[in-house]
ZAVOLUM-732328 format. One line per 5 residues: number of its first residue (from 1); their letters; for each residue z, y, x of N, C-alpha, C. Coordinates in steps of 0.2 Angstrom, whole numbers, plus 5000, padded with zeros to 4 digits. Each point is the difference from the previous one (the first is absolute). Example, Ala and Ser with C-alpha at 12.3 -4.5 7.8 and 13.67 -1.06 7.14 Angstrom:
1) AS) 5039:4972:5066:5000:5006:4996:5000:5006:5004; 4996:5005:4998:5001:5006:5004:5003:5005:4996 $
END
This chain:
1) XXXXX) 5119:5357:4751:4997:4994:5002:5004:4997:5006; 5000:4992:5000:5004:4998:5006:4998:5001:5005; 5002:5002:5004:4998:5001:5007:4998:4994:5005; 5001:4997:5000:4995:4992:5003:4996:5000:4997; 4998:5002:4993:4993:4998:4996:4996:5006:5002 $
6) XXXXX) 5002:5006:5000:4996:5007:5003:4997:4998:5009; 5003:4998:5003:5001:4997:5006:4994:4995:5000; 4998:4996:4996:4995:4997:4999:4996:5002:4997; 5000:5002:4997:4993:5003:4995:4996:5005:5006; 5005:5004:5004:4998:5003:5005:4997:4999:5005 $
11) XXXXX) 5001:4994:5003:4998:4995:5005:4994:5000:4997; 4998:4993:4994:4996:5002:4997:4994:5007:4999; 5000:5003:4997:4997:5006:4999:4997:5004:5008; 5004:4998:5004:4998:5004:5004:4995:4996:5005; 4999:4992:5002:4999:4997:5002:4991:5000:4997 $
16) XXXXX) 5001:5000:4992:4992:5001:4996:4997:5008:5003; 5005:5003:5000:4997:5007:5002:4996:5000:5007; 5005:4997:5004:4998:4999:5009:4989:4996:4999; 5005:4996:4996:4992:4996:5000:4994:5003:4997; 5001:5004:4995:4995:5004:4997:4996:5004:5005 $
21) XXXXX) 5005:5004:5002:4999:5003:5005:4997:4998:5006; 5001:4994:5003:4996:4997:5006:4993:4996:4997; 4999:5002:4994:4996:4998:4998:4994:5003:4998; 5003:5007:4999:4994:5007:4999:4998:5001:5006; 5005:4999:5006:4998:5005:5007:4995:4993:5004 $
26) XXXXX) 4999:4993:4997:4996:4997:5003:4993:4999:4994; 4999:5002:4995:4996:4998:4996:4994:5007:5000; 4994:4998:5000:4995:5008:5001:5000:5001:4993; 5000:5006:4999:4998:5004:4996:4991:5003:4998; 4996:4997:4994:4993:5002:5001:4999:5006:4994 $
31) XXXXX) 5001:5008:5003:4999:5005:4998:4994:5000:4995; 4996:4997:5000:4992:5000:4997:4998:4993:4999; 4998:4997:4993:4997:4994:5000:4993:5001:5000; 4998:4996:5005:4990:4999:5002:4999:4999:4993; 5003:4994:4997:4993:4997:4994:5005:5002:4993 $
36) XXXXX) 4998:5002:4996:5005:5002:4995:4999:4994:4996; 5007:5000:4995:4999:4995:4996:5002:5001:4993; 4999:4996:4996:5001:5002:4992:4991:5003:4997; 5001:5001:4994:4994:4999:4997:5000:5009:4997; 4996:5003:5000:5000:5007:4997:4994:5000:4996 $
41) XXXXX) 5006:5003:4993:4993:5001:4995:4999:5006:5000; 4994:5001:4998:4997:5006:4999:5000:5002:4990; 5006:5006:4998:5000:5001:4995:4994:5000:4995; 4999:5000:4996:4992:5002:4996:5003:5007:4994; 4997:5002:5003:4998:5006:4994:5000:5001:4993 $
46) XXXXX) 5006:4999:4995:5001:4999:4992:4996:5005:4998; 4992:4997:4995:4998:5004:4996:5000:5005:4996; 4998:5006:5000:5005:5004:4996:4998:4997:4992; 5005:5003:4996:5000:4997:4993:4995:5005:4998; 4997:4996:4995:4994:5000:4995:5001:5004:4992 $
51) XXXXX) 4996:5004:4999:5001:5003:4992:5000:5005:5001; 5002:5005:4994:5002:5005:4999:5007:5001:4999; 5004:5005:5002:5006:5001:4997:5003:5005:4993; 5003:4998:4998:5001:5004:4992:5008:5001:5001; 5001:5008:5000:5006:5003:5000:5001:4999:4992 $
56) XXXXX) 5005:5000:4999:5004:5000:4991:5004:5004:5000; 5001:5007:4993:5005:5003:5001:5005:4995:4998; 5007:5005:5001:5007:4996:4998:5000:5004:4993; 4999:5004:4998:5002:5003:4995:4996:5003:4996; 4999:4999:4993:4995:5002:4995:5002:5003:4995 $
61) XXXXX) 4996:5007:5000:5000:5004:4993:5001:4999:4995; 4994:4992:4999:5000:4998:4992:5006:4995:5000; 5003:4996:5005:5006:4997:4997:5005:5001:4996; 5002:4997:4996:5005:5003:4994:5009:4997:5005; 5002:5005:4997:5009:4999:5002:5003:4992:4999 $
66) XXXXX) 4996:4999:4993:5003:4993:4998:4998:4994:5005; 4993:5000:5002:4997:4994:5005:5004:5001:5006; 5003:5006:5002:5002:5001:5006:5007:4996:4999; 5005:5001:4995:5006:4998:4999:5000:4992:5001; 4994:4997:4997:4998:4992:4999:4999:4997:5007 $
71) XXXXX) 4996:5005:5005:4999:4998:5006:5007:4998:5003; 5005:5005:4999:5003:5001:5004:5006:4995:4999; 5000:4998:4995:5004:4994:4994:4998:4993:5004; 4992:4999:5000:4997:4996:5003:5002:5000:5007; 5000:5003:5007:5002:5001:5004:5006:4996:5004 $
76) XXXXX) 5006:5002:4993:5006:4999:4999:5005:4993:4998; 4993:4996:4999:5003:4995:4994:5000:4992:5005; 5004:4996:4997:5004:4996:5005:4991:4995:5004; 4997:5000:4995:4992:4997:5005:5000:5000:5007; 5000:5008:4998:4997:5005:5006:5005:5000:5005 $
81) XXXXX) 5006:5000:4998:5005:5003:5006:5000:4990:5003; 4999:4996:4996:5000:4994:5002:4995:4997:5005; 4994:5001:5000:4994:5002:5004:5001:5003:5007; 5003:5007:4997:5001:5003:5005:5006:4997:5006; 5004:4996:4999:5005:4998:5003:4996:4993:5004 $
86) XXXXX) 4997:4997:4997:4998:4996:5003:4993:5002:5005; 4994:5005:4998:4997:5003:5008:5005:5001:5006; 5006:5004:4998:5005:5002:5007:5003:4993:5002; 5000:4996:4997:5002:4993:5005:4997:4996:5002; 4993:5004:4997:4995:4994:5004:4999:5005:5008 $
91) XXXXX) 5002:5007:4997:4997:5003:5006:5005:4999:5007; 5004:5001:4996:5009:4995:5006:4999:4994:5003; 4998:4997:4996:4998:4992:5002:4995:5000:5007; 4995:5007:4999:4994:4999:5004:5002:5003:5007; 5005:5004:5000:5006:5003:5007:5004:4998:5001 $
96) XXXXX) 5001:4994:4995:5009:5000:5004:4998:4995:5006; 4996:4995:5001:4998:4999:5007:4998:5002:5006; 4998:5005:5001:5000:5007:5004:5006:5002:5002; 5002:5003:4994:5008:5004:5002:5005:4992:5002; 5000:4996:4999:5004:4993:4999:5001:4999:5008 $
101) XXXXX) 4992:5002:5005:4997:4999:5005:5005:5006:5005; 4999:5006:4997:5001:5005:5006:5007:4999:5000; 5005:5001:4994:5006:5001:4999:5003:4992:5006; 4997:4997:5002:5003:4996:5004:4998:5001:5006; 4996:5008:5003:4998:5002:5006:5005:5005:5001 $
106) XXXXX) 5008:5002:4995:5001:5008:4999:5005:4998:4997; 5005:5004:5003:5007:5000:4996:4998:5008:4996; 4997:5002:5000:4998:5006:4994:5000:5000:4994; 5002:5004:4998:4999:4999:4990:4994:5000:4998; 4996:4997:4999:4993:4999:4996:5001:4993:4996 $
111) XXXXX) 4995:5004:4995:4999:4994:4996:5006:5000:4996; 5005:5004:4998:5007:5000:4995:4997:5001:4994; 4993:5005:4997:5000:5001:4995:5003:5006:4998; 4999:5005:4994:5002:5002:4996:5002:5001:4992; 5006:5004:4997:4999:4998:4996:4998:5008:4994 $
116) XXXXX) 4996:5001:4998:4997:5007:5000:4998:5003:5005; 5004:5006:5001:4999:5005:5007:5006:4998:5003; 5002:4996:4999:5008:5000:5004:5000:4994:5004; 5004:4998:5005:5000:4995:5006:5003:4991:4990; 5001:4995:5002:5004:4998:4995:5007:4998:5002 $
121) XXXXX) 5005:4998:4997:5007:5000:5000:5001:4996:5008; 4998:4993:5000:5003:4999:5005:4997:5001:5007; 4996:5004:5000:4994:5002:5006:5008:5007:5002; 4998:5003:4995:5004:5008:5001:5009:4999:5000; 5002:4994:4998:5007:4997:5002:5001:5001:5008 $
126) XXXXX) 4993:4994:5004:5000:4998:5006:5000:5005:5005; 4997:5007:4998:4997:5005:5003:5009:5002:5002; 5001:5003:4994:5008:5003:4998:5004:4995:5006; 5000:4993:5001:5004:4995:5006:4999:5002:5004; 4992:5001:5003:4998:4999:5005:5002:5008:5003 $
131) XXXXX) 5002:5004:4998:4999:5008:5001:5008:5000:5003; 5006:4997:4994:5006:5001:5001:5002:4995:5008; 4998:4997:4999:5000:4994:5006:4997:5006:5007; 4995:5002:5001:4998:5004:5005:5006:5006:5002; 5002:5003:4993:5005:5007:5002:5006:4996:5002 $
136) XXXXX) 5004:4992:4998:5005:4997:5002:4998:4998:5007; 4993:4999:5002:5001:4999:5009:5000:5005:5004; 4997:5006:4998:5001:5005:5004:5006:5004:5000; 5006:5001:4995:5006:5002:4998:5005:4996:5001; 4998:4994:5002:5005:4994:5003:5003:4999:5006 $
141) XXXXX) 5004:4997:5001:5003:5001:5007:5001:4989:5003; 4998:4999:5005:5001:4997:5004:5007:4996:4998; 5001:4993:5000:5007:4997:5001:5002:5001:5007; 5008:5001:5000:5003:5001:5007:4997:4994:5004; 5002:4993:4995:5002:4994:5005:4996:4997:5001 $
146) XXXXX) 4991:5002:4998:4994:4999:5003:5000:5003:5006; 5002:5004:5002:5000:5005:5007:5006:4995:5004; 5005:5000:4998:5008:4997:5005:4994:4993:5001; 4998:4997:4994:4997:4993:5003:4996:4998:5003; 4997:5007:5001:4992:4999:5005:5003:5003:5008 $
151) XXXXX) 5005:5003:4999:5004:5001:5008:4998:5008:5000; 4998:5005:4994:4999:5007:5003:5004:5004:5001; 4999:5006:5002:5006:5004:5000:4996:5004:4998; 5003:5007:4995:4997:5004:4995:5000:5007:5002; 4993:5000:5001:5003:5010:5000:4993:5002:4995 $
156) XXXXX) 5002:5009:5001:4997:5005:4993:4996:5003:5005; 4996:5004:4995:4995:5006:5000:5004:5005:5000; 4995:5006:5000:5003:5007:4998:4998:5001:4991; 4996:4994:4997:5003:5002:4993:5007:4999:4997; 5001:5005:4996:5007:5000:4996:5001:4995:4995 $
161) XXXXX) 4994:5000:4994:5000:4995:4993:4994:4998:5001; 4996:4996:4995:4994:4999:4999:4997:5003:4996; 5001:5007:4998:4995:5005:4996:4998:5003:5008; 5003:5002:5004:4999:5003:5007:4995:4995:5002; 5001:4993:5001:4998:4997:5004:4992:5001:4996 $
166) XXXXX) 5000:4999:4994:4993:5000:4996:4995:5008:5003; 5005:5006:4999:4998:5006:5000:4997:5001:5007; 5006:4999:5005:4999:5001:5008:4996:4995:5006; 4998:4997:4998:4996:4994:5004:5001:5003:5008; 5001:5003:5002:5002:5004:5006:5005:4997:5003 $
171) XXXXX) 5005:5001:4996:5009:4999:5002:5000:4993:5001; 4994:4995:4996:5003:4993:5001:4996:4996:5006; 4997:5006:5002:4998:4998:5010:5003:5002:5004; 5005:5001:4999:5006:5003:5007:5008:4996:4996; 5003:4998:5007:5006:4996:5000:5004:5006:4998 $
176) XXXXX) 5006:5000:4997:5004:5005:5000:5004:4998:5008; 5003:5007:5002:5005:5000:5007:5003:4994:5001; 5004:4998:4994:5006:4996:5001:4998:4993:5002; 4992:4995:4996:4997:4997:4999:4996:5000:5008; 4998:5006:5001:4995:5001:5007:5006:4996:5005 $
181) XXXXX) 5006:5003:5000:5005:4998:5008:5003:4993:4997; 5001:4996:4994:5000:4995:5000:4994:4994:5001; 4994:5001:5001:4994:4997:5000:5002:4997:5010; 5001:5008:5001:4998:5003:5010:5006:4993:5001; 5007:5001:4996:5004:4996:5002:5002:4992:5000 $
186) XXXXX) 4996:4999:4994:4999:4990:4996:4994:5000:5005; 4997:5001:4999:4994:4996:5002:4998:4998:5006; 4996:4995:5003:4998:4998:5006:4992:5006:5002; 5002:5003:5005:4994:5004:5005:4994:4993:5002; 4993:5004:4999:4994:4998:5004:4999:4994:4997 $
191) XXXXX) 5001:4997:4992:4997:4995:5000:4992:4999:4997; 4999:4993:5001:4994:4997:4999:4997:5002:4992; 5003:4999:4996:5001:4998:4992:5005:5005:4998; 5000:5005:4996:5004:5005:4995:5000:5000:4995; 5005:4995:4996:4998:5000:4991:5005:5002:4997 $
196) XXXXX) 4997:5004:4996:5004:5006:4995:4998:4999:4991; 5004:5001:4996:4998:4999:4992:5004:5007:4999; 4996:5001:4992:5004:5004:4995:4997:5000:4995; 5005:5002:4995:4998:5000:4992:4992:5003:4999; 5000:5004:5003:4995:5005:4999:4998:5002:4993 $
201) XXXXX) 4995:4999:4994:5001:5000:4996:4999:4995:4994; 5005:4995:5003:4999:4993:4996:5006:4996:5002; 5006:5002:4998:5005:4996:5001:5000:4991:4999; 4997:5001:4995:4996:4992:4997:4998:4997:5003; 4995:5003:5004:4997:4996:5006:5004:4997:5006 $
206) XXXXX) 5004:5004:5004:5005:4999:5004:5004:4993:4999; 5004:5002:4994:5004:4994:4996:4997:4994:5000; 4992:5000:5000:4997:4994:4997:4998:4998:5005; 4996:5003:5005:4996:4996:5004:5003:5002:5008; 5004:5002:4999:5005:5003:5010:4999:4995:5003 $
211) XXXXX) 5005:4995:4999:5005:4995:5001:4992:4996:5002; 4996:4994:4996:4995:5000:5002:4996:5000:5006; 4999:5005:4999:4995:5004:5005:5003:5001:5007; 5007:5003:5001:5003:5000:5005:5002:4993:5003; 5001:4995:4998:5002:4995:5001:4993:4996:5005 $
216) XXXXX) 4996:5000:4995:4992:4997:5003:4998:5004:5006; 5001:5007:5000:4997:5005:5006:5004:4999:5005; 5005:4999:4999:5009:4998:5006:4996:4993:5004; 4998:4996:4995:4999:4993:5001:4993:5000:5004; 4997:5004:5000:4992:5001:5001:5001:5005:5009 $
221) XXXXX) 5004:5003:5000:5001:5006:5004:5004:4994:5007; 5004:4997:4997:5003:4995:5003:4996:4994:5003; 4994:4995:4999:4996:4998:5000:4995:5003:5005; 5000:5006:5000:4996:5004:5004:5003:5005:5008; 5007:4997:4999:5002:5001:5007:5001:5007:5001 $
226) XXXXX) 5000:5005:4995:4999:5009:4998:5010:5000:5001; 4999:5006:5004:5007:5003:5001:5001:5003:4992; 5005:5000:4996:5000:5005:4995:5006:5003:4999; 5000:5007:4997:5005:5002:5001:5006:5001:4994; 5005:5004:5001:5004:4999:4994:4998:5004:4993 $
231) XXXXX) 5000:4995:4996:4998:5001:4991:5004:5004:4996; 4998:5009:4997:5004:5001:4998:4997:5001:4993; 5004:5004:4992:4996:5002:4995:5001:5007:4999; 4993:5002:4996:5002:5010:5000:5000:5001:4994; 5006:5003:4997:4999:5001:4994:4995:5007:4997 $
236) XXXXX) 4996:4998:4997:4995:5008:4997:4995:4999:5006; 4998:4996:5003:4995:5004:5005:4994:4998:5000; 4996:5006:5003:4991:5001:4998:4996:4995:5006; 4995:4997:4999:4993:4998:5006:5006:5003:5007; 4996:5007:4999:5000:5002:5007:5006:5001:5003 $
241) XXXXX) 5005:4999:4998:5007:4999:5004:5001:4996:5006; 4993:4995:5000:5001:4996:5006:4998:5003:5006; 4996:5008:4999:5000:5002:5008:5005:5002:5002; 5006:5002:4995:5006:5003:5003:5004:4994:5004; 4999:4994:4997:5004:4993:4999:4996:4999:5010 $
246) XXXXX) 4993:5000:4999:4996:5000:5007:5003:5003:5005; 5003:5008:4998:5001:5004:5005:5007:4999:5003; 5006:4996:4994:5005:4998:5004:5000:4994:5002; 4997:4996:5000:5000:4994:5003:4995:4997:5005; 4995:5003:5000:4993:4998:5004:4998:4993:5000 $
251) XXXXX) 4998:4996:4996:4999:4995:4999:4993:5000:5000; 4996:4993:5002:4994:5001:4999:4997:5000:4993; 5003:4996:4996:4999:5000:4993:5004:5001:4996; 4999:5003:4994:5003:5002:4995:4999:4997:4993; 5003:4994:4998:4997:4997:4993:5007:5004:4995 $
256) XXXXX) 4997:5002:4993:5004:5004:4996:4998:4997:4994; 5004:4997:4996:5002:4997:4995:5002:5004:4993; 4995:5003:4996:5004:5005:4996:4998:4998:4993; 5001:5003:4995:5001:4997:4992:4993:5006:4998; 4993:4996:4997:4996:5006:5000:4999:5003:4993 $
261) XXXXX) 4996:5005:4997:5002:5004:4996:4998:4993:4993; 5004:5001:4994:4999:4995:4997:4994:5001:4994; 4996:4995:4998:4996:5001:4994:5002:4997:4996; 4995:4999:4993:5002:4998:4994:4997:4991:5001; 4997:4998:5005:5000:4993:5001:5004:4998:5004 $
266) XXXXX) 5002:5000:5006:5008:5000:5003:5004:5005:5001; 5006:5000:5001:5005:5005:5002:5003:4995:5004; 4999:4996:5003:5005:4998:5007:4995:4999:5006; 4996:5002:5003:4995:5000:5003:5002:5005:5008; 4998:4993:5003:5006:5005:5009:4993:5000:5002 $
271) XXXXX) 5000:5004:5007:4993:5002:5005:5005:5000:5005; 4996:4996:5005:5003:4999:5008:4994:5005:5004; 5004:5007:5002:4992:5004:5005:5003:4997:5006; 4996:4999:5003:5000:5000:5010:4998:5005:5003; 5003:5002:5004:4996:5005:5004:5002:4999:5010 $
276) XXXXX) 4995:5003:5001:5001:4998:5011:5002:5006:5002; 5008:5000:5003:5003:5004:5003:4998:5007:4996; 5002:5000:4993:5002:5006:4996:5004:5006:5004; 4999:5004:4999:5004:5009:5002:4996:5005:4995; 5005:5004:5002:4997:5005:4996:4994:5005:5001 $
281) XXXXX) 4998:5001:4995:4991:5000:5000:4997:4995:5001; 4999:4995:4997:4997:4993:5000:4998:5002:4994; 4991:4997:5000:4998:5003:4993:5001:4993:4996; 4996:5000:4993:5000:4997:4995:4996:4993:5003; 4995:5003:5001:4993:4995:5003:5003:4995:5006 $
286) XXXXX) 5008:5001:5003:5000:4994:5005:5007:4994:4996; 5001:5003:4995:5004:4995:4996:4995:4994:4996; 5004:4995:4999:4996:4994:4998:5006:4999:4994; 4996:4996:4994:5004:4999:4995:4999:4994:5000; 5006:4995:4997:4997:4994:4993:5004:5002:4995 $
291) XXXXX) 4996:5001:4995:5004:5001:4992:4999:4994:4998; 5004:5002:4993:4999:4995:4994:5003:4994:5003; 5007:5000:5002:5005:4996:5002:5003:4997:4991; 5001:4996:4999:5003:4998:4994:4997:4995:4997; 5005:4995:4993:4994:4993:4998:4996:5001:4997 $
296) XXXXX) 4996:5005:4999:4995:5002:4994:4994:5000:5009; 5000:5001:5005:4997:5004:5005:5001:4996:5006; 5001:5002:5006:5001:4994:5005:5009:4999:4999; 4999:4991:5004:5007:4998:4997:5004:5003:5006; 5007:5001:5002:5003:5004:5004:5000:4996:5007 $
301) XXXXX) 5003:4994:4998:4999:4996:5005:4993:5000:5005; 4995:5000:4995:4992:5001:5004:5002:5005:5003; 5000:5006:4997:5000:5008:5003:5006:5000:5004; 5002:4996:5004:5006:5000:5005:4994:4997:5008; 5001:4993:4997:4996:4996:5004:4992:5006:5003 $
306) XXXXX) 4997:5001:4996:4994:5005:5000:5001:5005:5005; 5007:5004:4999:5002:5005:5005:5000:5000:5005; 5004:4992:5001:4999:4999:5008:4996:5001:5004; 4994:4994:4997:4993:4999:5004:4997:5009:5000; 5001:5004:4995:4998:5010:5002:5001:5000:5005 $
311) XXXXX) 5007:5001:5001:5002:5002:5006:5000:4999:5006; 5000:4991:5000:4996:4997:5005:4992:5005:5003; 4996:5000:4996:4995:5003:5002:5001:5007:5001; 5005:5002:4996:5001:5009:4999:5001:5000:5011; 5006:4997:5002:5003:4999:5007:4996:4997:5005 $
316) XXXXX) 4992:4999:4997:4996:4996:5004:4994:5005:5004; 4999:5006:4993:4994:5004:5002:5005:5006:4999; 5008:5001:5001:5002:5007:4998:4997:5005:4998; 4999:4998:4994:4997:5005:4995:5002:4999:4994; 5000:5004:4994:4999:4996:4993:4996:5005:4997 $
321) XXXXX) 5001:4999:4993:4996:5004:4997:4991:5000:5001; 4996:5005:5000:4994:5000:5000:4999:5000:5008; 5003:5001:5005:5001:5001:5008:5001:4989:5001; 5002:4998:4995:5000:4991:5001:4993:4996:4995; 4997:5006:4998:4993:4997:4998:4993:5001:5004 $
326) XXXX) 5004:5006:5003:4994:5002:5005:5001:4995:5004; 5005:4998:5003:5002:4996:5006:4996:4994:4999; 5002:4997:4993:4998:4993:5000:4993:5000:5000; 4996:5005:4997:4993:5001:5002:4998:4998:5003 $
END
């Protein structure tokens, strides 16, 4: 996207945010309403049904071979099956505005139908895309010249391939050596703002929404008068690498940028986590997320814009995570 129009959209967004929020912290809140309102009926109790009931066998002694074959002829004959097709459309008919309803609350497969016991051809085509698509974001690698364009410098994990990186979740939270003394030597000490990206497991996601989101957060971070420091990407790397990242740098914050595990509704879907002054042994409970970066989900530009004003509050109660809920309490 152009960056003058990121630039505005960011202004924008961030200005409706400001006001939302000046707008909750001055309006009360009424925990309890005194007088209720709406109408409440009182169920009535369906009578039970009336009569006797008469069990019928299915199968009879005296029936002859021959009436049976006639039933079964009769069963089979174009009427019946003619009938029969028309209950199940009327029964269709009487769901499809329900299911018409939710499927527009849900990117979920419901309501495709089958065809027997089996999903039908183009339901189980879409499955087959959606599945290849997911293994192509996680096995996929990053463009060089999306990083050269965004101004990163590139360092590794301690994974080797991506079967390691899948297997060892371990390795892809520690810098290799080479990468550790390159970080100590590019980057700027002590600042306000630390933003870091990696494929993680969604290459797709990086490619599609980095650039985006980096731009609007740069633009937002900028606006906000936030010292920030030098942007690099890490190839293979997990969540939790930002205490290491914490521990060489000392930043107050740490925004990580990573590509997240993909499904069968998207496979380019990034999560921005934040965390306050990360280090090692930082538990899970003080990191804070937004997922579901993508156009199916928040649009990137928002999720830029949005991070800023976090952070803003993350640097204002130094805290984040569950430790910035109790705060705001």
């Amino acid at each position: 996207m152009n960056e003058q129009l990121v630039e505005q959209i960011t202004k924008l967004v961030m200005a409706e945010l400001n006001e939302i929020e000046s707008a909750s912290q001055s309006a009360s809140v009424a925990l309890r309403s005194t007088s209720p309102k709406g109408r409440v009926e009182i169920e009535k109790r369906k009578k039970e049904p009336e009569g006797t009931v008469t069990l019928h066998s299915l199968t009879s002694s005296s029936s002859k071979p021959v009436q049976k074959q006639s039933k079964v002829r009769e069963s089979f004959s174009p009427s019946v099956k003619a009938e029969e097709s028309r209950q199940v459309e009327k029964k269709n008919a009487a769901v499809s505005d329900d299911i018409r309803a939710m499927k527009k609350t849900t990117p979920a497969r419901i309501g495709v139908g089958r065809a027997g016991s089996r999903p039908k051809t183009d339901t189980w085509l879409q499955f087959r895309f959606d599945h290849a698509a997911a293994v192509d974001a996680v096995y996929g690698e990053v463009p060089d010249e999306l990083i050269e364009r965004l101004g990163f410098f590139q360092v590794t994990t301690r994974v080797k391939d991506k079967e390691e990186y899948i297997l060892r979740p371990d390795l892809g939270r520690r810098l290799s050596d080479d990468s550790k003394e390159k970080v100590k030597r590019e980057c700027k000490k002590n600042p306000t703002v630390q933003i870091i990206s990696s494929n993680g497991l969604s290459a797709k996601a990086v490619e599609e929404n980095l650039e985006d989101v980096y731009l609007s957060l740069q633009q937002a971070l900028k606006q906000l008068n936030l010292d920030v420091g030098t942007p690099f990407y890490i190839d293979k790397g997990r969540v939790a690498l930002m205490d290491e990242i914490g521990e060489l740098l000392q930043p107050d914050v740490v925004i990580y940028l990573i590509g997240e595990r993909p499904g069968l509704v998207s496979a380019e879907s990034l999560s921005a986590y934040v965390c306050y002054q990360p280090r090692f042994g930082t538990i899970e409970a003080d990191r804070m997320v937004v997922s579901n970066i993508h156009k199916g989900g928040i649009p990137a530009v928002e999720a830029g814009a949005y991070l800023g004003t976090l952070i803003k509050k993350i640097l204002h109660y130094q805290a984040s995570g569950v430790n910035l809920v109790k705060k705001e309490a």
